[in-house]
Wavefront OBJ file of the C-alpha trace (Angstrom):
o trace
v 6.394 12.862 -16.704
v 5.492 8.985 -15.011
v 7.024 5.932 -15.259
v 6.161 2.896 -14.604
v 6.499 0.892 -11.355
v 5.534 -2.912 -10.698
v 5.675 -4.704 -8.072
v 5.189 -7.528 -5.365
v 3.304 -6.822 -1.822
v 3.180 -9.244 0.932
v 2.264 -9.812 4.388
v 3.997 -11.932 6.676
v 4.675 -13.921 3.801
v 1.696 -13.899 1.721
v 0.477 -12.147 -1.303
v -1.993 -9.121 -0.084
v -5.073 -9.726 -1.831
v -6.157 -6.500 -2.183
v -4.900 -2.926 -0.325
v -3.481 0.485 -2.066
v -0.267 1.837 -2.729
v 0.416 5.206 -2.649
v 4.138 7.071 -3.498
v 4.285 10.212 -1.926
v 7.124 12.412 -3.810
v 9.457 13.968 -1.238
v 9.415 16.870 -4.090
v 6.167 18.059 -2.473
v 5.317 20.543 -5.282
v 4.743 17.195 -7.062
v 1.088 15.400 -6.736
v 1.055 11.502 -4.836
v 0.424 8.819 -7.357
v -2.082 5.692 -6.317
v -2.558 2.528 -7.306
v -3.987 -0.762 -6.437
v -2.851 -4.198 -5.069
v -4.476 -6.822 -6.430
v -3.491 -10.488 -5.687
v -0.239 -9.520 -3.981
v 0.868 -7.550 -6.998
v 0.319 -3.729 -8.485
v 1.202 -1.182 -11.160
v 1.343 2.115 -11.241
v 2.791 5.548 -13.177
v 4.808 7.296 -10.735
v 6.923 10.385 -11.311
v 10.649 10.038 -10.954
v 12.593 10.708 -7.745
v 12.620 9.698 -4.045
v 9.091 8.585 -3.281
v 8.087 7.860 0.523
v 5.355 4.743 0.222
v 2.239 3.777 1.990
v 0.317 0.461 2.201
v -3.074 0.129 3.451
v -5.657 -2.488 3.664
v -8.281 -3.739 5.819
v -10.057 -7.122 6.276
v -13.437 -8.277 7.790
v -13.523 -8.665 11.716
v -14.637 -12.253 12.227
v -18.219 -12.612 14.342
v -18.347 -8.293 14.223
v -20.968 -6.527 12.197
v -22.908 -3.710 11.781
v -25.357 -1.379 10.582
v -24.590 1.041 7.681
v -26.698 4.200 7.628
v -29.911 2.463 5.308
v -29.814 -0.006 8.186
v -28.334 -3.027 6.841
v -25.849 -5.559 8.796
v -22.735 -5.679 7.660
v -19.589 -6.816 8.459
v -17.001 -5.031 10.428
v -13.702 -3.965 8.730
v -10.369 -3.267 10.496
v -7.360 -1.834 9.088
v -4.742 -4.232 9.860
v -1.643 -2.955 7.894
v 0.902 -1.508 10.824
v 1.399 2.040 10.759
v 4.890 1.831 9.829
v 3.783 0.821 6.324
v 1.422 3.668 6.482
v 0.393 7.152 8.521
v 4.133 6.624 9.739
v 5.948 4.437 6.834
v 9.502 3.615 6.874
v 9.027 2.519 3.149
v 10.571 4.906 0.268
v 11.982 3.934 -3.335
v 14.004 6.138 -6.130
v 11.747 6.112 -8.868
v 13.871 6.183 -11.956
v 13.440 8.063 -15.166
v 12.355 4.576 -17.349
v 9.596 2.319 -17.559
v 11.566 -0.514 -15.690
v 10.952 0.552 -12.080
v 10.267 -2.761 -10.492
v 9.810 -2.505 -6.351
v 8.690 -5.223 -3.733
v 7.597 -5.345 -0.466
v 7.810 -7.333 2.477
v 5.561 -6.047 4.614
v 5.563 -7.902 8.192
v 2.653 -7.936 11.659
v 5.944 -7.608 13.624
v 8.939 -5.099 13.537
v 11.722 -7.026 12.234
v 14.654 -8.029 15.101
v 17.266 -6.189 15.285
l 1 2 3 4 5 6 7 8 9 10 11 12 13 14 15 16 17 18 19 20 21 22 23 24 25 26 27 28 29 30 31 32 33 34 35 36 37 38 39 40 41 42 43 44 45 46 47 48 49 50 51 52 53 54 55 56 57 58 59 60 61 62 63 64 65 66 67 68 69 70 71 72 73 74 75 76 77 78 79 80 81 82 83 84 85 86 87 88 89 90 91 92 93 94 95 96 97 98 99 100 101 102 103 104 105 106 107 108 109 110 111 112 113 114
């Protein structure tokens, strides 16, 4: 069964505009559950348990494009989400067994000082 989880993303203080979510069940007979960020916030159905989380998003490299294989210049995209939100997250929530899961987060360029 999924329940539902809402939520606030942002990055170094402002709402992401757009990126995915993705809760990765430590149960791993259990499938990963997507969902999009739109506008700094997102929804998705999750099942219940500890979930490890990844965000990922890229952006347009200023003055760098490209051509795509029909030949067209376009512009260059970079992934700019650090890897501790990500291939190597840190992030993980407890889904729980209602439809009132409600999970932000504060996603920074820096590592936060210790």
């Amino acid at each position: 069964r999924k329940y539902r989880v809402t939520g606030e993303v942002t990055f170094d203080g402002a709402p992401m505009p757009v990126a995915d979510i993705l809760f990765v069940p430590q149960d791993t007979t259990l499938a990963s559950e997507a969902g999009t960020i739109q506008d700094g916030k997102y929804e998705a159905h999750v099942t219940a348990g500890l979930q490890t989380v990844t965000i990922q998003a890229t952006r347009e490299v200023p003055g760098q494009t490209l051509r795509n294989a029909s030949g067209d210049l376009i512009s260059m995209r970079e992934s700019y989400v650090p890897e501790r939100y990500n291939t190597k997250s840190v992030l993980s929530v407890e889904i729980a067994e209602n439809n009132q899961n409600k999970h932000d987060f504060h996603l920074t360029e820096k590592p936060a000082a210790n």
